[in-house]
Backbone bond lengths (Angstrom), bond angles and torsions (degrees), N, CA, C in turn:
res aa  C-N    CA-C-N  psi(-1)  N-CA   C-N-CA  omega(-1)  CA-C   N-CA-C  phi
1 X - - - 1.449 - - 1.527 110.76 -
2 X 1.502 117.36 -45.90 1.441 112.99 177.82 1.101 117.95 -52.53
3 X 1.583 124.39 -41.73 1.443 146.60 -177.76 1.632 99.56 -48.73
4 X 1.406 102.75 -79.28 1.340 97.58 168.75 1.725 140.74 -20.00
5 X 1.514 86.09 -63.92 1.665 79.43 -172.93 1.644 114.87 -75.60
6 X 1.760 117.24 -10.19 0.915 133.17 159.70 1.372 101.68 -27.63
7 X 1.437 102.78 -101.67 1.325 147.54 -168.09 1.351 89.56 -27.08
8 X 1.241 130.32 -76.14 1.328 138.26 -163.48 1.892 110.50 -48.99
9 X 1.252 101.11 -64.31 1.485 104.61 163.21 1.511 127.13 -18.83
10 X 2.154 91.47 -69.21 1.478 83.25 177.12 1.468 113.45 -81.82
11 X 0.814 145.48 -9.61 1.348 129.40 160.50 1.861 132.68 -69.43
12 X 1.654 98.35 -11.46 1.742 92.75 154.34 1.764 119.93 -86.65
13 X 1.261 98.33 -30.56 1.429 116.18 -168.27 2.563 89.81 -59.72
14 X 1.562 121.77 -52.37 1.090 125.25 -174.59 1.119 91.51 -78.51
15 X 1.730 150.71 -33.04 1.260 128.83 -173.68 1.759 90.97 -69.63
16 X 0.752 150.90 -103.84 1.650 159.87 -177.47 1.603 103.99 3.29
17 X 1.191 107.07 -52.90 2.146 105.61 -168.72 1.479 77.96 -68.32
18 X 1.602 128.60 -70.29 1.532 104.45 -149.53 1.506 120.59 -80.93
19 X 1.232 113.92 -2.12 1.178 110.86 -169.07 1.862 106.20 -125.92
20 X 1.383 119.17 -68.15 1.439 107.02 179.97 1.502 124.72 -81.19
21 X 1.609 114.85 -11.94 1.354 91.58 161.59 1.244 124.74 -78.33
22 X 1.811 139.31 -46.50 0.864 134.56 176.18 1.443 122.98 -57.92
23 X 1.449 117.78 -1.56 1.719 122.47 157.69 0.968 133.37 -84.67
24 X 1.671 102.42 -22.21 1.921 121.87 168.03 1.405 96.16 -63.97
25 X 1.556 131.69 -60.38 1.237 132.06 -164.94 1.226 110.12 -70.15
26 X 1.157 132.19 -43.39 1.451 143.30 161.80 2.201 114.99 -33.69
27 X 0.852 92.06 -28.49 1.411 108.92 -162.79 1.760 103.12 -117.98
28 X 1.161 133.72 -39.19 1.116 147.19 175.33 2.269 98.38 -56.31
29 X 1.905 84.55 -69.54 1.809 87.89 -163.46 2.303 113.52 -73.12
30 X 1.598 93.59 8.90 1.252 109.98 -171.21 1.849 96.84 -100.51
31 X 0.908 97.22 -25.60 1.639 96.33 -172.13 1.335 119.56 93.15
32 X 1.806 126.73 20.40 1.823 109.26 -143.92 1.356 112.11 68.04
33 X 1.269 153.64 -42.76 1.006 122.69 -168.17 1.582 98.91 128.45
34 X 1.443 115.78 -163.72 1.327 129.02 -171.80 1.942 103.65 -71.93
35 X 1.372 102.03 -50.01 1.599 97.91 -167.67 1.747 89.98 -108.21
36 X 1.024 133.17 1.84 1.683 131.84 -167.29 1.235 110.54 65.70
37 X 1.534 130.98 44.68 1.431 128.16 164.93 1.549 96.50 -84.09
38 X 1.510 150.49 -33.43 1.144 137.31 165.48 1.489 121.43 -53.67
39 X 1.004 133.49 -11.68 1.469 116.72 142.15 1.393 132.57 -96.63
40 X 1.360 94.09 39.06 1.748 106.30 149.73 1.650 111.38 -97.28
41 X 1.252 116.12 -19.07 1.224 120.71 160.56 1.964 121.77 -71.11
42 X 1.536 111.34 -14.97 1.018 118.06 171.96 2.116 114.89 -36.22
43 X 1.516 91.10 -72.58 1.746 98.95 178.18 1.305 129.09 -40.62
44 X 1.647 99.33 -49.61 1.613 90.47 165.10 1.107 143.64 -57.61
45 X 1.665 115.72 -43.10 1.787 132.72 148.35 1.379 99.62 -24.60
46 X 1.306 130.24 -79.88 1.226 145.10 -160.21 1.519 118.12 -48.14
47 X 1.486 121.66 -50.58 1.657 126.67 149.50 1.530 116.35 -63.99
48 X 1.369 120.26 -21.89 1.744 100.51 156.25 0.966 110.70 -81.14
49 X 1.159 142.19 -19.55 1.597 130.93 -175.90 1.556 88.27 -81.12
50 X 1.155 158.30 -49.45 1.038 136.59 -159.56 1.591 123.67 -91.06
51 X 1.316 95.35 15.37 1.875 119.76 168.59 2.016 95.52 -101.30
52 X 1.333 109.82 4.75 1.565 89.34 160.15 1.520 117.43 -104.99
53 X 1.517 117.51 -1.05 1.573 121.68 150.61 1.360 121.55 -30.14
54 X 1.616 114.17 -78.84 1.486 128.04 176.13 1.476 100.29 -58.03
55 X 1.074 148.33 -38.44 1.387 155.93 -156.84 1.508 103.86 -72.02
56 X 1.610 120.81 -71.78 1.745 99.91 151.83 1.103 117.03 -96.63
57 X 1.382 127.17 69.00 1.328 115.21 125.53 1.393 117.55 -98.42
58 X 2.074 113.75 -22.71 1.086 104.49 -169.03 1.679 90.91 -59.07
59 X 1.215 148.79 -36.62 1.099 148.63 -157.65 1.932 120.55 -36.38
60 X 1.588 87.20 -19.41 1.259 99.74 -164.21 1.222 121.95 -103.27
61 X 1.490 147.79 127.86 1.261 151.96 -155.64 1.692 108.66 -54.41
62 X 1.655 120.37 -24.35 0.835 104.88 -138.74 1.559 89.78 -128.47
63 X 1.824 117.10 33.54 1.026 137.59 -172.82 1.376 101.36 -158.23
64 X 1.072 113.93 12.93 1.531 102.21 164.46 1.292 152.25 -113.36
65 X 1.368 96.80 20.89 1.843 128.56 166.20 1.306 101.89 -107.23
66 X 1.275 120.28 32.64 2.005 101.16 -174.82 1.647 94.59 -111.25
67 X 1.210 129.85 125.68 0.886 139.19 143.05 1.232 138.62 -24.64
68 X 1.357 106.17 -68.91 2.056 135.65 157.25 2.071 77.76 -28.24
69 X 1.376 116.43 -86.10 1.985 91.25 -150.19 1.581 111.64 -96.37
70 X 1.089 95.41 27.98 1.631 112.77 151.53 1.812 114.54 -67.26
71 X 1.443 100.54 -47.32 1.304 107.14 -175.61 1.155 108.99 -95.28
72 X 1.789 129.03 -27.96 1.074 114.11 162.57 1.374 126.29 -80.40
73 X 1.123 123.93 3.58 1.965 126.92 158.43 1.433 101.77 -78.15
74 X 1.759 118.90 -51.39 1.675 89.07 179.17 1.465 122.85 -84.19
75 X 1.326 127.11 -0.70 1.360 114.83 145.74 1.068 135.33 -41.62
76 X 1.343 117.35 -65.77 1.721 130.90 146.43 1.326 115.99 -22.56
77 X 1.540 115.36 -72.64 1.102 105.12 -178.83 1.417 146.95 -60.09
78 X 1.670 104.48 -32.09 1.913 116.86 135.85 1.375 114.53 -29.52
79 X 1.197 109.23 -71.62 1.739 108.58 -157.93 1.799 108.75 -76.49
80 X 1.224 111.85 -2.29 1.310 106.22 168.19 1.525 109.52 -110.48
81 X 1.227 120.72 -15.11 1.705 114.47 144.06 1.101 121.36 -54.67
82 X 1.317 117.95 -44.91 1.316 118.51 -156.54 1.940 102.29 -85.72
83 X 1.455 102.27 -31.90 1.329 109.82 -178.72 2.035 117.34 -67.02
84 X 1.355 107.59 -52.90 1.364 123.66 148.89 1.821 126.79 -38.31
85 X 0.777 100.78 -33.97 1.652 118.88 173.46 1.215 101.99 -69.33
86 X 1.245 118.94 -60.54 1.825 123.56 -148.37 1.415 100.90 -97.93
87 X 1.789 119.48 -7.67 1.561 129.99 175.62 1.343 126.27 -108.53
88 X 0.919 103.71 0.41 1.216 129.76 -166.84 2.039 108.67 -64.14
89 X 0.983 108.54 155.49 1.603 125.42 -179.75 1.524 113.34 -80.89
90 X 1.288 141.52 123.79 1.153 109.62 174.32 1.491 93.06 -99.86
């Protein structure tokens, strides 16, 4: 179980550095884009970044039998698969 929520943790905390922060900034110093439909992508960035809360905390000894962000890391971690998937570069 520790492993788990480990694992999971650090893997929202590395989905976020390589992928949604540098798209917040990407999108932030761009303006949206030509007409500003890219900051409709703003909100979503913004709720993955805030799936790196639970992410280090699982970090911490004294959060890592909790259940409660067990499920909230693989929530996170769904919706930033699923978000990465569908944003993705080809």
């Amino acid at each position: 179980m520790k492993k788990l929520i480990l694992t999971t943790g650090i893997i929202l905390i590395i989905s976020n550095v390589v992928f949604f922060i540098p798209m917040t900034f990407s999108v932030i110093s761009s303006g949206g884009g030509g007409f500003g439909y890219g900051l409709l992508f703003l909100p979503i960035t913004i709720v993955a970044h805030l799936y790196i809360i639970p992410g280090v905390m699982s970090l911490f000894k004294k959060h890592q039998t909790s259940i409660g962000l067990l499920l909230i890391n693989i929530t996170g971690l769904i919706g930033s698969v699923f978000w990465i998937w569908l944003f993705r570069s080809n």
